[in-house]
C-alpha positions in Angstrom: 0.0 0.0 0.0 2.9 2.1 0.8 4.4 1.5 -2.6 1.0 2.3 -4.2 0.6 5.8 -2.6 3.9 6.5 -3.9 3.4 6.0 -7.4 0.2 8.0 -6.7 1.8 11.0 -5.8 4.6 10.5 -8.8 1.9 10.0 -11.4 0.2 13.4 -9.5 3.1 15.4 -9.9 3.7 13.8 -13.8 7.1 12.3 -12.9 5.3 8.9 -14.3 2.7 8.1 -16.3 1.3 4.9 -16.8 2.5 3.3 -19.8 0.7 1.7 -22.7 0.6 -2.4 -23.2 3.0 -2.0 -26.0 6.1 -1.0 -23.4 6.0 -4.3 -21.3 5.6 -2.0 -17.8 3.0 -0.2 -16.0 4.5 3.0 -16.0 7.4 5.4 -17.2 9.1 7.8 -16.3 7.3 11.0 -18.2 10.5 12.5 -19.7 14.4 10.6 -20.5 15.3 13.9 -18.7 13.7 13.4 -15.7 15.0 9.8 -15.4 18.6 10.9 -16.3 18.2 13.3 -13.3 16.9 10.8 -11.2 19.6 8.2 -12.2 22.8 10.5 -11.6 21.6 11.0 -8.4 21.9 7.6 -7.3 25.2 6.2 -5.1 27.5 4.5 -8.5 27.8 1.7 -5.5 24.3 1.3 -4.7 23.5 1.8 -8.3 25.6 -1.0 -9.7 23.9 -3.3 -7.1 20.4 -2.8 -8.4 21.8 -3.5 -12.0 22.9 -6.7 -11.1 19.4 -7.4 -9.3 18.0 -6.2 -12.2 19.9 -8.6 -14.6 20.0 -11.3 -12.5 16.0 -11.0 -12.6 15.9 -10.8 -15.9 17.8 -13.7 -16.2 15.6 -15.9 -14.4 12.6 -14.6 -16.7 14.8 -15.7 -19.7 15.6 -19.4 -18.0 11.7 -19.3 -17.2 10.4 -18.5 -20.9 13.1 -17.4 -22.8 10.7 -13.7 -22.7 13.7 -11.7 -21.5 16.2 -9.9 -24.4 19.7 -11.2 -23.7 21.6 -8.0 -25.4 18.9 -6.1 -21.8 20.5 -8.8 -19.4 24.1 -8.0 -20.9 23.9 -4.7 -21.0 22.5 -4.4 -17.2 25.5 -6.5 -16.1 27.3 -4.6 -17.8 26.5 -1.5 -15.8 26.8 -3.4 -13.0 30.5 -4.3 -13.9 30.0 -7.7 -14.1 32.0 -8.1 -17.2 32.3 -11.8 -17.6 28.1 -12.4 -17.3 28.3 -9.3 -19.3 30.6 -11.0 -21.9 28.1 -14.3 -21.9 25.1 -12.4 -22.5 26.2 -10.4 -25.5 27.7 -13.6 -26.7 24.2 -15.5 -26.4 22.5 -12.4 -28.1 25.0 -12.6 -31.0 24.0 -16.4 -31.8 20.6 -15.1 -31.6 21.2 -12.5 -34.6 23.3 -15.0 -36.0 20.6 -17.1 -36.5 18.2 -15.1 -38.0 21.3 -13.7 -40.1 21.3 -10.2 -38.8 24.9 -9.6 -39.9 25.4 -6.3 -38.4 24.1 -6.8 -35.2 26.0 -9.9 -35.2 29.1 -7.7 -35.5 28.0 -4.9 -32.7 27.3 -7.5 -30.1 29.7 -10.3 -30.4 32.5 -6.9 -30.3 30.7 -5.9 -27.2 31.4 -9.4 -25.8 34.8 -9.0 -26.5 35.2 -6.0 -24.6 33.6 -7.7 -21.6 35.6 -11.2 -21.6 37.8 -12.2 -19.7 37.9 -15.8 -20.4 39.5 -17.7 -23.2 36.4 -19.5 -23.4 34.0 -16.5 -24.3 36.3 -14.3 -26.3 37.3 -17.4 -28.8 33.7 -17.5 -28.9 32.8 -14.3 -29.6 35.6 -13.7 -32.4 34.2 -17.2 -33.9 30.5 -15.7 -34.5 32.0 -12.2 -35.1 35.0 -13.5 -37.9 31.9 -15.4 -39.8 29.2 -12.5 -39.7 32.4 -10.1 -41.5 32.7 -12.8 -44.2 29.0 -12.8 -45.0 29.7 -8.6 -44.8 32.4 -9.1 -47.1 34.5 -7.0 -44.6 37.6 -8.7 -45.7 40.5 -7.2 -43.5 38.1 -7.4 -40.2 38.0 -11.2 -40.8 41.3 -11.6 -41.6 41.8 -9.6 -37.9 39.4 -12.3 -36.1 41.1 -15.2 -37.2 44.9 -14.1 -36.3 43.1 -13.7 -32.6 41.4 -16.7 -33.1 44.8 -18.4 -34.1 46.2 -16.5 -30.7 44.1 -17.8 -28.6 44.6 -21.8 -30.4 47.7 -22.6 -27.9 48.3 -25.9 -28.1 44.5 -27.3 -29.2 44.8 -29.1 -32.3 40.9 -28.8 -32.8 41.0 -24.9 -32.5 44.3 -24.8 -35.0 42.2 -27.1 -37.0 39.2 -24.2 -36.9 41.3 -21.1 -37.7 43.2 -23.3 -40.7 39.6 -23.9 -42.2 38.3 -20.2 -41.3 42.0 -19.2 -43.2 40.9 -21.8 -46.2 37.9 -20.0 -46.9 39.2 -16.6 -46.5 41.7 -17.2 -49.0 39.0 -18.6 -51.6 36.9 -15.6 -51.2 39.6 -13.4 -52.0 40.7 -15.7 -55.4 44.2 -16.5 -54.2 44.5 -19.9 -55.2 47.9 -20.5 -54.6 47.2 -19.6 -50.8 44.6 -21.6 -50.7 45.9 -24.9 -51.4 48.9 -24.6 -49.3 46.2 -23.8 -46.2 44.3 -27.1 -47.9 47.5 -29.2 -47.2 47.7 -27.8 -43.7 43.8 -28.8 -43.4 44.7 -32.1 -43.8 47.7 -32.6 -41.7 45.7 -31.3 -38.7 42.7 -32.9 -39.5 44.9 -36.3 -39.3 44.8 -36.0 -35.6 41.3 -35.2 -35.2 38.2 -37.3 -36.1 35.9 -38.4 -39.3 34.3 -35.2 -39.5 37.5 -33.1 -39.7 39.2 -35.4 -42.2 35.6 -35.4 -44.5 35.9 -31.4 -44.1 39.4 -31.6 -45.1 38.6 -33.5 -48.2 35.6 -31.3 -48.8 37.5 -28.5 -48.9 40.3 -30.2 -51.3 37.6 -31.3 -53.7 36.2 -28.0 -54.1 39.7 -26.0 -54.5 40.4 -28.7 -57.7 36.8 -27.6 -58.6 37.7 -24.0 -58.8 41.2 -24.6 -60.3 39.5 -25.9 -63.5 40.4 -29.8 -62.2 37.2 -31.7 -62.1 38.9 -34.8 -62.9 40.9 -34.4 -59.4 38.1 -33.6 -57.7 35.8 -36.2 -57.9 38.4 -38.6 -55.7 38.3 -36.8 -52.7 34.3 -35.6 -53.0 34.0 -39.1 -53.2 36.1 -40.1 -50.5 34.3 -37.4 -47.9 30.7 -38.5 -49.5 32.1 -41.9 -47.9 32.8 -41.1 -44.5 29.4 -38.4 -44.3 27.4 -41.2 -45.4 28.9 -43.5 -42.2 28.8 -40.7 -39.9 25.0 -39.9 -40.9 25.9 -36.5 -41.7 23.3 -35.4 -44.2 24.3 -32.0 -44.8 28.2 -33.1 -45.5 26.7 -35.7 -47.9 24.9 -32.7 -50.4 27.9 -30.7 -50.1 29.8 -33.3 -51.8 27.0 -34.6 -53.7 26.3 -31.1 -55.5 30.6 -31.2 -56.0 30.4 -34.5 -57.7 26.9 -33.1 -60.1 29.4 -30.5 -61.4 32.4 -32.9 -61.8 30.6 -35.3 -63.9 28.9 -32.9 -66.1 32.3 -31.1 -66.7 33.9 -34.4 -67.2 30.7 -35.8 -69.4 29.9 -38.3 -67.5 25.9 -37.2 -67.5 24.5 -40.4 -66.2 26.6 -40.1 -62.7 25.4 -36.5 -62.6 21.9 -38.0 -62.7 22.5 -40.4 -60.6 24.1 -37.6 -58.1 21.2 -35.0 -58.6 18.5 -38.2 -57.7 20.7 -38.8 -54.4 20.5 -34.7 -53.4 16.6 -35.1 -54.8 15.7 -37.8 -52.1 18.2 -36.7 -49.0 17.5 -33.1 -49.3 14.1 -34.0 -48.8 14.8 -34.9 -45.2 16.4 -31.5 -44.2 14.5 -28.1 -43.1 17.2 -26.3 -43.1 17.0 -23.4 -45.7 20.6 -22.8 -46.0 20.9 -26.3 -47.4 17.9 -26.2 -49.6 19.2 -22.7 -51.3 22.5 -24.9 -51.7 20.4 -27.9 -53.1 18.4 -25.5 -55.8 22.2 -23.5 -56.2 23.7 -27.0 -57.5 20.3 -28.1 -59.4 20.6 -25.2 -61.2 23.9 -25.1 -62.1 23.6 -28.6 -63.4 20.2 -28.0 -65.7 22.5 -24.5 -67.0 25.2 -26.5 -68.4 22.8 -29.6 -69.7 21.5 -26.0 -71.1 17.7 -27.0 -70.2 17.4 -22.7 -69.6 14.1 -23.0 -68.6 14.4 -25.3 -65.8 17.3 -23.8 -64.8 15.8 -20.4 -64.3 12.8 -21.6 -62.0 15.3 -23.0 -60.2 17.4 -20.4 -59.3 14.8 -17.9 -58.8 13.0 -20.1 -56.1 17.1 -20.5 -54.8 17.6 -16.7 -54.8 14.1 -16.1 -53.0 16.2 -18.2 -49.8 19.6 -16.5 -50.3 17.2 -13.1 -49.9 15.5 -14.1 -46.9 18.6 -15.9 -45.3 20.6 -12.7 -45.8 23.6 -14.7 -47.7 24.6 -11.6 -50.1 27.3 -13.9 -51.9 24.7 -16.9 -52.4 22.5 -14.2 -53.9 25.5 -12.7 -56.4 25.6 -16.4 -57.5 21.8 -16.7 -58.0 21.7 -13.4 -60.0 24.6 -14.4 -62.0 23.3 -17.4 -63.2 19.6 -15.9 -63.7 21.1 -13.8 -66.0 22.9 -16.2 -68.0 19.7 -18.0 -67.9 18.0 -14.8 -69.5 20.3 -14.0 -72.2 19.6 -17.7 -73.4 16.1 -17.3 -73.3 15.9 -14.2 -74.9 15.4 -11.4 -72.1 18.2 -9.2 -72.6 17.5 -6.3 -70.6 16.8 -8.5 -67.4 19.9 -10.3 -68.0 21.6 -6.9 -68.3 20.6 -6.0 -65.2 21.1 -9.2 -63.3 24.6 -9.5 -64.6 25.2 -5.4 -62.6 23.7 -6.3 -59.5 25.9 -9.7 -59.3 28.5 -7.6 -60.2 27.9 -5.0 -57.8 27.3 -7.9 -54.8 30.8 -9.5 -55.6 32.4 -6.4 -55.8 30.9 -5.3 -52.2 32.1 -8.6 -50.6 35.6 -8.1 -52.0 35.6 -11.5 -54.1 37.7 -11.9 -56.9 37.0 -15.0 -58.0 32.9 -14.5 -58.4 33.4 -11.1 -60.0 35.9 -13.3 -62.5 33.0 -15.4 -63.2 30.2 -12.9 -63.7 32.6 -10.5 -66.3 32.9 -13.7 -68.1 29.4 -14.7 -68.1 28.3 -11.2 -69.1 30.8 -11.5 -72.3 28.0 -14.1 -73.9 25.6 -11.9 -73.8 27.4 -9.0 -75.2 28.5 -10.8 -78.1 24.9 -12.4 -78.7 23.8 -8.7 -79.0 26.2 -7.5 -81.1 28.8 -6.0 -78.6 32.1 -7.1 -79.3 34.0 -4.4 -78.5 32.3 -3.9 -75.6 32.6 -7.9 -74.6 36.2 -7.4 -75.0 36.5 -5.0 -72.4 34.8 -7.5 -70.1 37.3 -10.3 -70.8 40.1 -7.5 -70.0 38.0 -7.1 -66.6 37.8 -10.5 -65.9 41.4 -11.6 -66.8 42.8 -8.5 -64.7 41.4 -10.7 -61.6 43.1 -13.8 -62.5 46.5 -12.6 -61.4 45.2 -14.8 -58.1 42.2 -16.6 -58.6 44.0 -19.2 -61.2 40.9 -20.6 -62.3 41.8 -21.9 -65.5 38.5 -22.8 -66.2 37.3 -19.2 -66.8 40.6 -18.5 -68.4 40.1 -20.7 -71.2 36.5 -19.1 -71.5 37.8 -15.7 -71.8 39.7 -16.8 -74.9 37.4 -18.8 -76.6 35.2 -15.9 -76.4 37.8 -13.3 -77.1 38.4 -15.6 -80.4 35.3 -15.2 -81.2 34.8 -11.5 -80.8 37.5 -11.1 -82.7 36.1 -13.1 -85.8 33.4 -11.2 -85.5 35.5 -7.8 -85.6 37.0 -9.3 -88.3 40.9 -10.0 -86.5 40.9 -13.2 -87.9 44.6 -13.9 -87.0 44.4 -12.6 -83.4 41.3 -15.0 -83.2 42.8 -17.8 -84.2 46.1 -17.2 -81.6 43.3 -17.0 -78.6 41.8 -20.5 -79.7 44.7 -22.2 -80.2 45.3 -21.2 -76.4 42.1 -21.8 -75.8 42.6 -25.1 -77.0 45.4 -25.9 -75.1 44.4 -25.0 -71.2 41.3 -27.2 -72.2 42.5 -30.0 -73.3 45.1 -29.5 -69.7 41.7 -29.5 -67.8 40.1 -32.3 -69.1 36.9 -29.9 -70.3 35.2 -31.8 -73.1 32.8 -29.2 -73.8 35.2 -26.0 -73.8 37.6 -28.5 -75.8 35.2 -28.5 -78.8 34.3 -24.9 -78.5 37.8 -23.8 -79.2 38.5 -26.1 -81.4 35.1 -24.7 -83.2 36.7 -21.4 -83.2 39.6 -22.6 -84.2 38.0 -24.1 -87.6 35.9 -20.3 -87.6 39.4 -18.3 -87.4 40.7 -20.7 -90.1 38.2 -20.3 -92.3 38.3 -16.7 -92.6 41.9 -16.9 -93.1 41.0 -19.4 -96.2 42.6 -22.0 -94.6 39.8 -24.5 -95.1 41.1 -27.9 -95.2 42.7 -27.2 -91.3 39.3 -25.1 -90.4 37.5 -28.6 -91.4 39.3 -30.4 -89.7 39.4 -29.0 -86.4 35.8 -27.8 -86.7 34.9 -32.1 -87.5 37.3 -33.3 -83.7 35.1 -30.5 -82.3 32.0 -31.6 -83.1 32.8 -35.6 -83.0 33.8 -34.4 -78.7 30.0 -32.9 -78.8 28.1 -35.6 -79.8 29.6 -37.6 -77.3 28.9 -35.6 -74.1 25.5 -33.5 -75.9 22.7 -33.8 -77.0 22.0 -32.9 -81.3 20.4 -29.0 -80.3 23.3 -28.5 -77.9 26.0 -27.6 -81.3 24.0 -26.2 -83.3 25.6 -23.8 -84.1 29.0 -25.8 -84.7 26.9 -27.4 -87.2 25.8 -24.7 -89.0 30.0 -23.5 -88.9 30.8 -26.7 -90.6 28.5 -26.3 -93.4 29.7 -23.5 -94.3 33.2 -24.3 -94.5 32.2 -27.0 -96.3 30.5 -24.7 -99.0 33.8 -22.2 -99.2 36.0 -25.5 -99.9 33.3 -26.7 -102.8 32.6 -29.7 -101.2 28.3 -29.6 -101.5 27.5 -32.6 -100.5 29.4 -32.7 -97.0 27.3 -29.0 -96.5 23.9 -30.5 -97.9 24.2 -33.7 -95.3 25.4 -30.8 -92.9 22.1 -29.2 -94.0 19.7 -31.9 -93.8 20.8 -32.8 -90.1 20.5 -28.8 -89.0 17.2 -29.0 -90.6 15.7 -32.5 -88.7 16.9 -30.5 -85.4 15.6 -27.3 -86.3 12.3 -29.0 -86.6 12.2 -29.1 -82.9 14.1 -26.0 -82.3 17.2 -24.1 -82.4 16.3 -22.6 -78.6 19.5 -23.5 -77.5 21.8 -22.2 -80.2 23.6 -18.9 -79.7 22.3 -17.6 -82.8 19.0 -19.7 -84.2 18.9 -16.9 -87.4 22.4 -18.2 -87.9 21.3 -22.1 -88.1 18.5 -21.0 -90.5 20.7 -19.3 -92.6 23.6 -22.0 -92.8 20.9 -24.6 -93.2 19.4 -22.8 -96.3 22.7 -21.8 -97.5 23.6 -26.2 -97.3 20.0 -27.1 -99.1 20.6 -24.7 -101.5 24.0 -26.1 -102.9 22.5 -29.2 -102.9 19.5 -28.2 -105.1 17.2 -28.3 -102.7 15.5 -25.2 -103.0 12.0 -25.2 -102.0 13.4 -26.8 -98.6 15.9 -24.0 -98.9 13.7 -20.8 -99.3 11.5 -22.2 -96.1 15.0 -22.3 -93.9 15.9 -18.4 -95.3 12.2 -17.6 -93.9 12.6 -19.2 -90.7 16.2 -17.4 -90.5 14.8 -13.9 -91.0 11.5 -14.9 -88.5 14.2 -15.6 -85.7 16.5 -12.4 -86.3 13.1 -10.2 -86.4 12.2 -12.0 -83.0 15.5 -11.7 -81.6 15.9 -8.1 -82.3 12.1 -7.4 -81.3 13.3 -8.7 -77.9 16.3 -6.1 -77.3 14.8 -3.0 -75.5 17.3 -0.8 -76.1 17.8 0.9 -79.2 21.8 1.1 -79.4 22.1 -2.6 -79.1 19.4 -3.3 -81.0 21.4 -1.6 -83.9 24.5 -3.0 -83.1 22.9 -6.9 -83.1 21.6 -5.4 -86.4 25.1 -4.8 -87.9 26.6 -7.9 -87.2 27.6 -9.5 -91.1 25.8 -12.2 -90.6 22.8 -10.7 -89.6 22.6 -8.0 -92.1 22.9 -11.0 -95.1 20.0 -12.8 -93.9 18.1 -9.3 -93.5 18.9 -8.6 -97.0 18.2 -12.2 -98.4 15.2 -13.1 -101.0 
């Protein structure tokens, strides 16, 4: 009762007022200045003695229901200098953002429970959730600050040395220096000898994907198959997707297309028994990237967009980069330009925020394609230049031999025929090194196309025939179209017509079901019409130069803007079927 005429008087005199539902109290003070007053006023002794009442009853509401904010109980033993409770809290409320992925918070409180710690305990802790919320920041140098503390605080512990070796792994990936990374790789695996299975799966994880990214899918699949091994005995289901989306990749780059299918029905049925978002976006991620280079666009697309609607709402800015990269490589294949334009700058943008080499590498690359299906070859060069200037770390020789198989092809285009033929001859060459089947028989394609246009037809045959012979073995008929359609004409500038008219006659029974996948379908129309034509097939011929002028009026139709729109329209090619009968 005493306590009740108090507040009486207080809410008389409008020190208080009672508070609404919404504030979690009965009353409040009526103005911060009034309770500042109030508040200096009290003994720092006797005030530090009713924060820690204060947090210690908080902290039984929070055992009680989990009601109570952790960053309030912190913070109130904190002003009660109880520094180490202080340090505990801020760590628990850290996990907490962690786990709804609120980055930054992440950041503020796990550095608040490093200024609190005392222990070795809490502040190894707190630089653990800290060091991974800056790499999902893409604050580069503050990661590489938490894990030389981390590695500090390792003594003697071969599982925390183990930790800040894997943390240092990853680092180095993001930042593309290869060369770092598999020496840190080797370490892995030396101190993941004296640990358990899971460490030494890790270890092998981690080695599987660096010969991944180094172009070397053939080396890869041994130890992805060796961790796949040990995850499947331990019962570790998310270890067991990791390496089964490793081994998709592997066996498509290898073309090996029935393991990949084998692999993508094992991720299919084990995913299945997971909730765990950041797996599923990693599931759709590897899905996707399989149906994009079986080059089934469409399912690739829905894929990725119901992948990127996770990376979104989990917060993972680099998994998002990677989604919008690959939707707008998706795009540009099925004919949106100006989404895939824009797609390709906000990946772009994302990758460049977070410091990382190796994806910006990647997207410069992948926005080369669609310049040059739009006409933009001077402009696609400058992206290879972008792209290449990254690779003085990244090593991945993967996107290095794409760079020149496009840059050959630009420069056909530009009509540098020797300078294109010099880029697919090396081209060629770091292919073949890397075991890649499919970027084997694109530069030998460009090869034949450099040849050609330097009249040197019988070599431009030749290599354009291995190139084709290495697609139908690891493709399906509509995936080389367009090699196809190269061939018949350089079998029409060395007079040989009936090669070019059985050339013809196959681009035509595939054209029947569509050219969707070719980088130019006018292009196959033409070259098909220009094969029946030589072999007196006319009638047949005047309905391919129809379909050919249909798909470069639909194609241009679909570019928005009006510069490239007139640049697509000035390629050579495309202004000879315009101009055709």
């Amino acid at each position: 009762s005493a306590l009740a005429r108090g507040i009486d008087e207080l809410l008389d005199r409008r020190l208080l007022r009672e508070a609404g539902a919404r504030s979690g109290y009965d009353y409040v003070f009526s103005h911060h200045l009034i309770a500042h007053a109030i508040y200096s006023e009290i003994e720092p002794a006797f005030k530090r003695q009713r924060h820690f009442r204060i947090a210690e009853c908080l902290e039984a509401i929070f055992d009680s229901d989990g009601s109570a904010s952790p960053r309030e109980i912190a913070r109130q033993y904190e002003l009660a200098s109880s520094h180490d409770r202080s340090g505990h809290w801020y760590l628990t409320a850290a996990r907490r953002a962690a786990a709804v992925h609120a980055h930054g918070d992440v950041i503020e409180l796990a550095s608040r429970a490093l200024e609190n710690a005392s222990s070795i305990e809490l502040r190894r802790g707190a630089l653990e959730v800290r060091e991974l919320a800056r790499s999902r920041r893409g604050d580069r140098e503050g990661q590489r600050e938490d894990i030389e503390a981390l590695g500090d605080l390792a003594g003697g512990d071969p599982r925390a040395a183990y930790d800040v070796a894997l943390r240092r792994v990853l680092l180095s990936r993001a930042l593309g220096d290869a060369s770092e990374e598999g020496r840190l790789i080797a370490q892995l695996a030396t101190l993941a000898g004296e640990l358990g299975d899971p460490e030494r799966a890790q270890a092998l994880t981690q080695r599987a994907m660096h010969e991944g990214l180094c172009s070397r899918s053939a080396e890869g699949v041994e130890p992805a198959s060796a961790a796949l091994a040990i995850y499947e005995r331990i019962g570790d289901l998310q270890g067991q997707l990791e390496c089964l989306q490793m081994l998709v990749e592997f066996s498509i780059n290898i073309g090996e297309l029935s393991e990949s299918r084998r692999c993508l029905s094992l991720i299919a049925t084990r995913a299945a028994s997971l909730t765990d978002q950041t797996v599923e976006a990693r599931a759709l991620a590897s899905a996707g990237r399989a149906a994009l280079l079986r080059q089934d666009y469409r399912e690739c697309f829905s894929l990725t967009q119901r992948a990127l609607e996770l990376n979104l709402a989990l917060n993972d800015r680099e998994g998002e980069a990677g989604s919008r990269g690959r939707l707008a490589v998706t795009a540009a294949w099925l004919g949106d330009y100006t989404y895939a334009l824009r797609e390709f700058d906000e990946a772009v943008a994302i990758y460049e925020s977070l410091e990382h080499k190796r994806g910006l590498a990647a997207s410069y690359a992948n926005r080369t394609m669609l310049l040059m299906r739009v006409g933009l070859f001077d402009e696609a060069l400058r992206s290879i230049k972008r792209s290449n200037e990254l690779f003085d770390r990244v090593q991945e020789k993967r996107t290095i031999a794409a760079n020149q198989v496009n840059a050959s092809f630009a420069n056909v285009q530009l009509g540098n025929a020797a300078v294109a033929k010099t880029f697919a001859a090396s081209a060629l060459a770091i292919a073949r090194e890397i075991a890649y089947p499919v970027f084997e028989a694109a530069a030998l394609a460009n090869l034949g196309n450099a040849e050609r246009a330097l009249g040197e037809l019988d070599a431009a045959i030749g290599h354009m025939e291995e190139g084709l012979a290495i697609r139908r073995s690891v493709q399906e008929s509509h995936d080389f179209a367009d090699d196809l359609a190269d061939l018949t004409l350089a079998y029409l500038a060395a007079g040989r017509t009936v090669e070019a008219c059985a050339a013809a006659r196959e681009l035509l029974a595939v054209g029947k079901d569509s050219f969707d996948g070719a980088f130019w379908p006018q292009y196959a129309w033409w070259a098909t019409a220009a094969g029946l034509t030589a072999g007196g097939a006319e009638s047949e011929a005047r309905g391919a130069r129809e379909r050919a002028r249909a798909e470069l009026a639909d194609f241009a139709a679909r570019i928005a803007d009006e510069r490239i729109r007139t640049a697509f329209l000035s390629v050579p090619v495309n202004r000879a079927i315009a101009s055709s009968d």
